[in-house]
MARBA-3410 file (N, C-alpha, C, O; in Angstrom, 1 decimal):
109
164.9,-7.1,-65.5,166.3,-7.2,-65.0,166.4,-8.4,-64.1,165.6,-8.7,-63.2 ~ 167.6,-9.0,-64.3,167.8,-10.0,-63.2,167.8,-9.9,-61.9,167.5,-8.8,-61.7 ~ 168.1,-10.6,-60.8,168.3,-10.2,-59.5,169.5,-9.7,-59.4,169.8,-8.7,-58.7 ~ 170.6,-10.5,-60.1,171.9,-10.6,-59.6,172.3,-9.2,-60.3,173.4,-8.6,-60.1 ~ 171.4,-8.5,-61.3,172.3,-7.2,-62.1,171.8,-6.2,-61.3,172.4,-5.2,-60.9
170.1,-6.5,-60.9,170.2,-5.2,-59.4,170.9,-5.3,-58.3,171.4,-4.2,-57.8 ~ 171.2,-6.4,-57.9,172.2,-6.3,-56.7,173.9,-6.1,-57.3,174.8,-6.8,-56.7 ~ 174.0,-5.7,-57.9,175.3,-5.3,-58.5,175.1,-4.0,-59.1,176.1,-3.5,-59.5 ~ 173.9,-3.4,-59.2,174.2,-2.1,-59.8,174.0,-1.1,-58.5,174.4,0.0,-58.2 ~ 173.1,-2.3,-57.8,172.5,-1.6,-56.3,173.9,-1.2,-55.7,174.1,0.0,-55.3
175.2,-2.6,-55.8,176.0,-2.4,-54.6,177.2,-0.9,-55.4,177.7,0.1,-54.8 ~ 177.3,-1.1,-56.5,178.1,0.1,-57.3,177.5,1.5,-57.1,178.1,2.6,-57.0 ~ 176.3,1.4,-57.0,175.5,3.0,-56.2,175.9,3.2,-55.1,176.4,4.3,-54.8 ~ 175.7,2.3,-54.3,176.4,2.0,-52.6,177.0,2.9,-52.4,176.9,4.0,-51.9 ~ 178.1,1.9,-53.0,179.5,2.5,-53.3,179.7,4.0,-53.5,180.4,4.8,-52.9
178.9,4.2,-54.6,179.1,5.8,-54.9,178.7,6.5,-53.9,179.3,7.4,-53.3 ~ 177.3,6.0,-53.6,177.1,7.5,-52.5,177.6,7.1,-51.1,177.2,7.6,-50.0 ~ 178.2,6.4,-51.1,179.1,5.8,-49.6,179.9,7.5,-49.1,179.6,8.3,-48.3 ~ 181.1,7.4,-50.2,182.1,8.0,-50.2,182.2,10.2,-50.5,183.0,11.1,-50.6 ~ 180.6,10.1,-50.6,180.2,11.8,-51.0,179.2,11.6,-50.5,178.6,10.6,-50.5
178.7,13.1,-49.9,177.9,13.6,-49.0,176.8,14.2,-49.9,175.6,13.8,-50.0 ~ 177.6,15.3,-50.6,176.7,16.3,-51.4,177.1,16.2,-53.3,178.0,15.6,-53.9 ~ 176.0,17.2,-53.7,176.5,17.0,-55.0,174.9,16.0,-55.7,174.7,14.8,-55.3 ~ 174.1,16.8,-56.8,173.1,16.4,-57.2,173.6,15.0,-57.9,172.8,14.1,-57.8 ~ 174.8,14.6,-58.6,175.0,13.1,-59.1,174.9,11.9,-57.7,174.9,10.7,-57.8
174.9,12.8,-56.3,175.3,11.5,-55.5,173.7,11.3,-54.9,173.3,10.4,-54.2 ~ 173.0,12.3,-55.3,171.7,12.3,-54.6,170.9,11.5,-55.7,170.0,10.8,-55.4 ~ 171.3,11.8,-56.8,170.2,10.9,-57.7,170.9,9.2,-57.3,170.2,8.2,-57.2 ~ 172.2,9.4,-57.3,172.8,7.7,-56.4,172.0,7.2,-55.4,171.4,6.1,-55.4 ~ 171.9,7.7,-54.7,171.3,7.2,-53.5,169.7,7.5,-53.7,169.0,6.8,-52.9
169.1,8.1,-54.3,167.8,8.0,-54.9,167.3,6.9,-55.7,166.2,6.6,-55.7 ~ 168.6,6.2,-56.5,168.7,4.9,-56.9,168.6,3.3,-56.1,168.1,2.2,-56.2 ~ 169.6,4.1,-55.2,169.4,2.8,-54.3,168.2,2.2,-53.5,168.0,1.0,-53.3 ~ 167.5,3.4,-53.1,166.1,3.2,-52.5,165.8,2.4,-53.2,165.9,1.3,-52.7 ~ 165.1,2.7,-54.7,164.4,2.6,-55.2,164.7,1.0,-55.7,163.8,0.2,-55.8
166.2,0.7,-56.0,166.2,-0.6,-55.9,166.1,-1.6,-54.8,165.8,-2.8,-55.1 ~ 166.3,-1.3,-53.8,166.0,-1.7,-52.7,164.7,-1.9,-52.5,164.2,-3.0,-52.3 ~ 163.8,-0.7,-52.7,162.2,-0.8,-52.6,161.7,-2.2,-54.0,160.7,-2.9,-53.8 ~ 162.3,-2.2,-54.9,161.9,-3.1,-56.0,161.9,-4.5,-55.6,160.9,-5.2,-55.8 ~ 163.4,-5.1,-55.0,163.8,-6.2,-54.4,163.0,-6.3,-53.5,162.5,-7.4,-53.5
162.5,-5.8,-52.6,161.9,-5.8,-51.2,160.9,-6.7,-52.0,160.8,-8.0,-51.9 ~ 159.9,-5.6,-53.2,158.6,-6.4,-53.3,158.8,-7.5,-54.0,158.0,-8.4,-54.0 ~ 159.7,-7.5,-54.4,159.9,-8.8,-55.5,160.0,-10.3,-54.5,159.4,-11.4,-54.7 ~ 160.9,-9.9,-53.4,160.6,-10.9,-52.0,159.5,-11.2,-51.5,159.3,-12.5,-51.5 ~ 158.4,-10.3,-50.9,157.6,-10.5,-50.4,156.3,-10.9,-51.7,155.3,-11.4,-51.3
156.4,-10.6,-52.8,155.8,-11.7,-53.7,156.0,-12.6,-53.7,155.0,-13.2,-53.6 ~ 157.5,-13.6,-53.8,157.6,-14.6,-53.7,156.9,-15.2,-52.7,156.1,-16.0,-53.0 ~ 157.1,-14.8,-51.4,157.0,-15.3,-50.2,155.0,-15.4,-50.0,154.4,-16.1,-49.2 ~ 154.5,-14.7,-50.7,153.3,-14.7,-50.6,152.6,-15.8,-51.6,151.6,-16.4,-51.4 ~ 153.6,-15.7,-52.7,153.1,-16.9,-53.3,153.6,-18.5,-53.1,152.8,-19.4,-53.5
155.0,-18.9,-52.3,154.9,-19.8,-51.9,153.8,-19.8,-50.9,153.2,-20.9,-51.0 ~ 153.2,-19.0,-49.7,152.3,-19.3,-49.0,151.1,-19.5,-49.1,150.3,-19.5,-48.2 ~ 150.6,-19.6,-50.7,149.6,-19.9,-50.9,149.2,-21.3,-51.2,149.9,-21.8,-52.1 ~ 147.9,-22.2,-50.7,147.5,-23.1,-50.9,147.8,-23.8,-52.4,147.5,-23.3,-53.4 ~ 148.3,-24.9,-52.3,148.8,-25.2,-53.9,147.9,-26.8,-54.2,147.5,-27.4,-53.2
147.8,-27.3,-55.2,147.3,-28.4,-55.6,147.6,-28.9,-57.2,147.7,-28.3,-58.3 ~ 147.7,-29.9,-56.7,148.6,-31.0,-57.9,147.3,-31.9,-58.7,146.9,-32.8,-58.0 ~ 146.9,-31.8,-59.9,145.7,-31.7,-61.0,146.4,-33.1,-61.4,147.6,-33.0,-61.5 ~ 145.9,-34.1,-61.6,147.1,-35.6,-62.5,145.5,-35.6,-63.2,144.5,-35.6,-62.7 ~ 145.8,-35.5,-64.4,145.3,-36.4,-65.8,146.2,-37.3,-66.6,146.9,-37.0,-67.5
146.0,-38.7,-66.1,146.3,-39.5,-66.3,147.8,-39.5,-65.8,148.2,-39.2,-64.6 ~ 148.7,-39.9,-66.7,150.1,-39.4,-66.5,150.8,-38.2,-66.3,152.0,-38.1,-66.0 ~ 150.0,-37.2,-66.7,150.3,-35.7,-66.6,149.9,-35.0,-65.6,148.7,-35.1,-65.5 ~ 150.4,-34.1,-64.7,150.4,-33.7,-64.0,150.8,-31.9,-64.1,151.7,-31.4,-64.6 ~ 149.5,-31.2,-63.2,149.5,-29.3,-63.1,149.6,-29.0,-61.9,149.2,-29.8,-61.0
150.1,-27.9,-61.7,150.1,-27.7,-60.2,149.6,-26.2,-60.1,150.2,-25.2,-60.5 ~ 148.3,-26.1,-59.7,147.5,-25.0,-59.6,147.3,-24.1,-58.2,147.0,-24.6,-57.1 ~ 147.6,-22.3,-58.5,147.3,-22.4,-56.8,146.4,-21.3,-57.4,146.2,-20.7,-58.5 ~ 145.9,-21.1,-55.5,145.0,-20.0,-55.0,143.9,-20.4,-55.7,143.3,-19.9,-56.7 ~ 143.6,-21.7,-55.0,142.6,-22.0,-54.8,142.7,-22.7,-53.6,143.7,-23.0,-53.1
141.1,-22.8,-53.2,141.2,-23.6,-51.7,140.4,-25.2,-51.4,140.0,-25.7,-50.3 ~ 140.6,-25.9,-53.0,140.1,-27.1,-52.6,140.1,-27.7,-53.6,140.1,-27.0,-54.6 ~ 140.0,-29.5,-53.7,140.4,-30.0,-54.8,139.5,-29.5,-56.0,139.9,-29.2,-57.2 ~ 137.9,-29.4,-55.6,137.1,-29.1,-56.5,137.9,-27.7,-57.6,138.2,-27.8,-58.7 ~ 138.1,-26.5,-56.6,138.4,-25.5,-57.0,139.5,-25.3,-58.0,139.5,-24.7,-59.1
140.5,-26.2,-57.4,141.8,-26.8,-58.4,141.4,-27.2,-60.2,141.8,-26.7,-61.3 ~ 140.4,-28.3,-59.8,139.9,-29.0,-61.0,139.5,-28.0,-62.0,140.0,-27.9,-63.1 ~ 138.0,-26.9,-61.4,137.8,-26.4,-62.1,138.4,-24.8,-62.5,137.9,-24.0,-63.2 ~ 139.7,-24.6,-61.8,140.4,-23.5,-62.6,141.1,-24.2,-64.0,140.8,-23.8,-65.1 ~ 142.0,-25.3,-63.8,142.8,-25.8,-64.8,141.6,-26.0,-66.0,141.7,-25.9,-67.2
140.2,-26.4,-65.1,139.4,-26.7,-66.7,138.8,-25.7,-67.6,138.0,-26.0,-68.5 ~ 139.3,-24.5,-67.2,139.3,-23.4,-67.8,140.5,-23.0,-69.0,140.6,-22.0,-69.7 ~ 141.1,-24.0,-68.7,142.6,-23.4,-69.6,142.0,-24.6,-70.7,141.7,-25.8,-70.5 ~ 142.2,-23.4,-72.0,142.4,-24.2,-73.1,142.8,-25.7,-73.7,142.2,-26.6,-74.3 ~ 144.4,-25.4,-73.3,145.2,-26.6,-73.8,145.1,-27.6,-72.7,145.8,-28.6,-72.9
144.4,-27.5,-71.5,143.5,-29.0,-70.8,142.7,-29.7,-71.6,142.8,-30.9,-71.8 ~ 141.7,-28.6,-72.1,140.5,-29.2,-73.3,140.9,-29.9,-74.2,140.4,-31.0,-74.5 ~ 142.0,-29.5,-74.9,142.3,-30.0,-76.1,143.1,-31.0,-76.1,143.4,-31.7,-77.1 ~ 143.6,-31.3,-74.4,143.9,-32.4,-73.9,143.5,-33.4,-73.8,143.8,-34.5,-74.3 ~ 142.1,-32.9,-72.9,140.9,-34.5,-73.0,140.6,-34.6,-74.0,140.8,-35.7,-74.4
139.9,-34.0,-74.7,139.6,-34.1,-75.9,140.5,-35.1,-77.4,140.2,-35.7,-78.4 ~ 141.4,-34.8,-76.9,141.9,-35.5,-77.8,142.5,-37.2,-77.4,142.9,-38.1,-78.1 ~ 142.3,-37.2,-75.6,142.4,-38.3,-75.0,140.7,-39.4,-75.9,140.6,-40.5,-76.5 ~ 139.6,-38.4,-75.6,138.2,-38.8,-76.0,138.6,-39.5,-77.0,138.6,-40.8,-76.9 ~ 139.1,-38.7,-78.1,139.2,-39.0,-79.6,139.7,-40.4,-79.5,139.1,-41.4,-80.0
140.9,-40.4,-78.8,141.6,-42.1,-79.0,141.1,-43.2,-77.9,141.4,-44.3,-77.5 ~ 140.2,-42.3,-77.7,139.2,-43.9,-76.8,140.0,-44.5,-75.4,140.0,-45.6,-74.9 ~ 140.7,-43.3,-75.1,141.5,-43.4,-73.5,140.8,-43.1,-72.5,139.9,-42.2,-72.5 ~ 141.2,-43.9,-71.5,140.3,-43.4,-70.1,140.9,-41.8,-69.4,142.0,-41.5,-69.0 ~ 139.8,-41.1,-69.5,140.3,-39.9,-68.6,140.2,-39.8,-67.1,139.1,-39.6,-66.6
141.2,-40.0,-66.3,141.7,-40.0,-64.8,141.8,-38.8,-64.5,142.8,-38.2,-64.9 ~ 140.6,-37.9,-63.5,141.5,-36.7,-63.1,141.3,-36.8,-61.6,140.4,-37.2,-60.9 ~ 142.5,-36.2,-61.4,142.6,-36.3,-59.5,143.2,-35.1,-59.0,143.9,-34.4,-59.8 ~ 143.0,-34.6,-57.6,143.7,-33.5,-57.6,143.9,-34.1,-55.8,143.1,-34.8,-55.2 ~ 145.4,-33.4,-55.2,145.7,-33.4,-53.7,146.2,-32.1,-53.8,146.4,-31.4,-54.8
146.4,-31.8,-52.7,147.2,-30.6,-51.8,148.5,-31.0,-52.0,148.7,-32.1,-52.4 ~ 149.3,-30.3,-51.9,150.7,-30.1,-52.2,151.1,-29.3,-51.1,151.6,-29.8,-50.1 ~ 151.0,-28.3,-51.2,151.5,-27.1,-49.9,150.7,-26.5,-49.3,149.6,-26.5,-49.8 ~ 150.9,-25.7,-48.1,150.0,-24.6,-48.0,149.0,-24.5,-46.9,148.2,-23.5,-46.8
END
């Protein structure tokens, strides 16, 4: 679900159990709300955890990855050179007799 359709179904729960006290439809309302509330919370504090993690920027040649959680250029290099369609990158750079440039910096973090 999107953000914008929880925070609209969130605020229409609101709503409902705003205006009644009792009554099992208002209790499962506001049993709703928690729970989207508890959902959004984590979905925040993931973000926020993942912008704060160390990030680094991988350039092969003209192309550029931006890899995180890792903690150093080395570490950068060799997660991305674990992914497949890298290999079949250089490799195909090899084939046409191109120079392979790889570099990595910090970005964030």
């Amino acid at each position: 679900m999107s953000d914008n359709t929880l925070k609209k179904k969130n605020q229409n729960l609101m709503e409902k159990a705003k205006y009644a006290e009792e009554g099992s439809d208002l209790k499962k309302d506001a049993k709703s709300v928690r729970r989207i509330n508890r959902h959004m919370e984590r979905e925040k504090n993931r973000k926020e955890q993942k912008a704060a993690q160390p990030a680094y920027e991988v350039s092969v040649n003209e192309n550029s990855f931006k890899v995180t959680g890792v903690n150093s250029e080395q570490e950068a290099i060799d997660k991305l050179s674990k992914w497949s369609a890298f290999h079949n990158m250089v490799n195909k750079m090899k084939e046409n007799d191109e120079e392979v440039n790889i570099e990595a910096k910090k970005i964030q973090g």
